[in-house]
N, C-alpha and C positions, 0 to 999 in steps of 0.2 A: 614479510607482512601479508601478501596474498595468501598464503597459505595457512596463516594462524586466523588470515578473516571465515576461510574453508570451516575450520575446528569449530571458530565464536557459532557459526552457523548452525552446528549441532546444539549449541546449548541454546543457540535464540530459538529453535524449534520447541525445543524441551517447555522452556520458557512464556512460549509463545500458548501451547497449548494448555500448561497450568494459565494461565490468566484469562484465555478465554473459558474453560470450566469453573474458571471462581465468578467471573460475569453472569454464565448462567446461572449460575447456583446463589451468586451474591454474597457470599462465603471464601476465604480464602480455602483454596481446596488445593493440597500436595497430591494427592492418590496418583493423579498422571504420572508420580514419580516411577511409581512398581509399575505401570502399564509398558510391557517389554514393546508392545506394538509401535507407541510412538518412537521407540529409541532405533524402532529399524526404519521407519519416518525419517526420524533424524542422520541413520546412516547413510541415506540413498541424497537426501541434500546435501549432506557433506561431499558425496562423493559427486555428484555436481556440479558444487563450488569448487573444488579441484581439478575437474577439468576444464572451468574456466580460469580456475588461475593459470593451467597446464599452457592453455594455448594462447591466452590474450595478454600482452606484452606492455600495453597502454595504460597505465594505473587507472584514469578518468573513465576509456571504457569498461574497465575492470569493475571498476565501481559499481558505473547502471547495469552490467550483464550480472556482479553479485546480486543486486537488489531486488532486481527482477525475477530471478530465481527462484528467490525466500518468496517473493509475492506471487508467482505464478505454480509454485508447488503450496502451497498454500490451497490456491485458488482450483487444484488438482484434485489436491484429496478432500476439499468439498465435493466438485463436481462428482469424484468415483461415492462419496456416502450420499450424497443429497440430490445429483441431478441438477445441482442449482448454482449460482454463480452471485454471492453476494456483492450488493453496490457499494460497500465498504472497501472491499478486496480490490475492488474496480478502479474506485477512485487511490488506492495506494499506489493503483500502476501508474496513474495517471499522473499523480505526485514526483514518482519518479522519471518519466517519457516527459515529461515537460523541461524539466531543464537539462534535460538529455540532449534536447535540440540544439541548444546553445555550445554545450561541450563536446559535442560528438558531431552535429550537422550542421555547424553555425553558418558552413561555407554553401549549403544547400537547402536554408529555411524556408523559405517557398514552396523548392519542388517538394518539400517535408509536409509542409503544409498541405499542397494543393492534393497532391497524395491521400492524407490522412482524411480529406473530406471527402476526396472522391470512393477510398474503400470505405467510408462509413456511410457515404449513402447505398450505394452500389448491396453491401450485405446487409440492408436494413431491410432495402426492397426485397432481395431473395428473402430475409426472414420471415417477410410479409404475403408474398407468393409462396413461398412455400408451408404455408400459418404453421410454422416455429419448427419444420426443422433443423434448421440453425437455428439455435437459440438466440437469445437477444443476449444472454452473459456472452456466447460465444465472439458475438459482435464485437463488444463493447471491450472484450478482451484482444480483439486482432487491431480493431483501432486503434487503441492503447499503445500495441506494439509496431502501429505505423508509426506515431510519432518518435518512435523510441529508436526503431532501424531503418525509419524510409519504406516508402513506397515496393521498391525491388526486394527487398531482406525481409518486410512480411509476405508477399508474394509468394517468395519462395518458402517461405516459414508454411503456409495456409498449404503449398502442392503438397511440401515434404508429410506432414501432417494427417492430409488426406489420404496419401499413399500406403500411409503407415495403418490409418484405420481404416483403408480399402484390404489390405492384406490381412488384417485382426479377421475383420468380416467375412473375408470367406474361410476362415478359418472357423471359425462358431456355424458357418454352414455345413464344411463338410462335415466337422466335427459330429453334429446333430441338427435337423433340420427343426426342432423344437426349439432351438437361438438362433433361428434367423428372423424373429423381431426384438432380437436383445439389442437395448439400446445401450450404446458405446460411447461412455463420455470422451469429449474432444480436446478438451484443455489438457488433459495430460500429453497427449501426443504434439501438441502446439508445444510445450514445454519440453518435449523431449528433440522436436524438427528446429527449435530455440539452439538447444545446446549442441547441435549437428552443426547448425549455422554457424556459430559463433566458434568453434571448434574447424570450420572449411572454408568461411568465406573472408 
């Protein structure tokens, strides 16, 4: 069953992307079909959802770490074309992290809670002091994933994350000193420090 959810994943990308180009377009529009780019889109989710079938064992949390996935690569390959982190995408996580709580943290909804408010104010402030280096999508995406893993499991989500796009960065420096104000979107690496987690802890 977890593994034919892995497969359905490829086609709800497929899927996913024809309906939003007929949105824009207001047109039922197939062409995404011949576009090979999303099908390797599509490969890299599949091979995602496989590794969380691979290593999570609990159908319920198998569930919200699928869901999450499709919503958080998603919300990836916005951020790498656009920079930007739509509040639709936002509110799907949140969709999902909401009764997350109940099946996955019922035995620790408080600490879930007090958590979630504390890292959403806490990175609201830095977005504020630092006038938008973290982004405000960034925000509203790690909060999202407080309610969904707790307090400690985005923590750790947010160091592995930065680590990951501490090492990208100096790489675009030695690289060439002309990308060292390339900006680095973050929700991919949050999505990839996701499927470490969930895969180690």
């Amino acid at each position: 069953m977890k593994y034919t959810l892995g497969v359905i994943s490829l086609l709800i990308w497929v899927a996913l992307n024809i309906i939003i180009q007929s949105f824009e377009e207001k047109k039922l529009n197939l062409s995404k079909l011949k576009d090979p780019k999303q099908y390797i889109g599509g490969g890299i989710l599949l091979i995602l959802e496989l590794v969380n079938a691979y290593y999570i064992s609990e159908f319920n949390s198998f569930i919200f770490a699928y869901l999450m996935t499709i919503i958080l690569f998603y919300i990836s390959v916005e951020d790498i074309k656009t920079k930007e982190v739509s509040n639709k995408a936002v509110i799907a996580m949140f969709i999902v992290a909401i009764p997350s709580i109940y099946f996955i943290n019922r035995d620790i909804v408080l600490k879930v809670l007090i958590g979630f408010l504390v890292i959403s104010l806490v990175l609201f402030g830095i977005s504020k002091l630092t006038k938008g280096a973290l982004g405000m999508g960034d925000v509203k995406v790690i909060s999202a994933l407080t309610l969904y893993l707790g307090f400690e499991g985005s923590m750790i989500i947010v160091f592995l994350a930065s680590f990951l796009v501490a090492i990208i960065g100096i790489f675009f420096l030695i690289k060439s000193f002309s990308n060292k104000n390339k900006e680095i979107p973050f929700i991919p690496f949050i999505l990839i420090a996701m499927i470490i987690f969930n895969s180690t802890f």
